[in-house]
N, C-alpha and C positions, 0 to 999 in steps of 0.2 A: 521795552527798550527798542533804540532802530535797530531794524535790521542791518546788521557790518560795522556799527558802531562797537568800541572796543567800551567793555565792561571791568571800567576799574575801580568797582568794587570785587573783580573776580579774585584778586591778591588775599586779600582778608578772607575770604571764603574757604583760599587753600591754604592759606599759613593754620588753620582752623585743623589741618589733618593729622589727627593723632590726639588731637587734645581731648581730656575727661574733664571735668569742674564738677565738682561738689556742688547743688546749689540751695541747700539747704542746712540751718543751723546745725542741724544733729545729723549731719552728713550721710543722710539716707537714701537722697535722692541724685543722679547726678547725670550730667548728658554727655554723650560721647559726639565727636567728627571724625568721619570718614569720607575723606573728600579725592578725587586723585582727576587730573585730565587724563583724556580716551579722545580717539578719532571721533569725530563728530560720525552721526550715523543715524537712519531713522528712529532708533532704540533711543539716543543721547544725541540729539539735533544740540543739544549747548556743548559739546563736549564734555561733558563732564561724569562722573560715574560719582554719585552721592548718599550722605546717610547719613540723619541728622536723629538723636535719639535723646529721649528722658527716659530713665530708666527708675522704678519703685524700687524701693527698701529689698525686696526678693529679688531682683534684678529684671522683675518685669518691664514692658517697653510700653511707656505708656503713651507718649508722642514717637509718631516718627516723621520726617520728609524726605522719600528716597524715590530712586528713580530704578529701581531694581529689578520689577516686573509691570506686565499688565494690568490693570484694573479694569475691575466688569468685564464688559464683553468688549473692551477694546483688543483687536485684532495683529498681530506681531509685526512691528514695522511700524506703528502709532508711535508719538511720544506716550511717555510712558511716565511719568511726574504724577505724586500723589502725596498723601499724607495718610497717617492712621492718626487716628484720635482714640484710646484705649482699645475697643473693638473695633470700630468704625471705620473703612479707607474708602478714600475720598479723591477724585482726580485731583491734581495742583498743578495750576498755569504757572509755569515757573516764568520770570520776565527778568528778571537781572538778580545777583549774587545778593545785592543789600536788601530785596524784597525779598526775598528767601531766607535770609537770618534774620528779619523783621517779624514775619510770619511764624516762623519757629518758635522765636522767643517770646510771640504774641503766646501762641499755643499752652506753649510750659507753664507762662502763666497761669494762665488759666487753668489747668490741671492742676496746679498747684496751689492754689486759691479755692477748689471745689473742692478738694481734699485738706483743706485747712492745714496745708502745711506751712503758706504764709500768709500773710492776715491781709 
């Protein structure tokens, strides 16, 4: 996204705050948002303070995209955007609201599909 351009897909991202969805038939599996604006800052250069999650049957997290701490040896003051993939966390270039919900729900897919929970 350009830098100072306004990001309106950023609406849909925070209307997104608070909501759970079932997303599977036998309602086992299901992703939570937790979205809220924050001062912009080295930690959250988008403003935003985020957490995008799939959660398994026991309420494990099997997708995440948040922006809540470090990863690796990134150093405090970095952006701070990542993803986990069941054990895995991975830095993530966050670039605008609608690549961020794209991504997410590319993910769950996927997790969801490797775990045959849809076909």
């Amino acid at each position: 996204m350009v830098s100072g351009a306004r990001d309106h897909t950023l609406d849909v991202l925070l209307d997104l705050d608070g909501q759970v969805l079932v997303v599977d038939d036998a309602g086992r599996h299901w992703v939570r948002f937790i979205v809220s604006r924050v001062p912009v800052s080295p930690e959250k250069p988008h403003g935003l303070d985020y957490s995008l999650t799939l959660h398994g049957p026991d309420g494990e997290r099997l997708v995440g995209f948040d922006n809540a701490h470090p990863v690796g040896n990134q150093r405090r003051g970095q952006p701070q955007d990542h993803h986990h993939r069941l054990r895995t966390v991975r830095p993530y270039e966050y670039a605008d609201a609608a690549t961020l919900l794209g991504d997410f729900w590319a993910m769950v897919d996927a997790v969801l599909r490797e775990r045959g929970v849809v076909p």
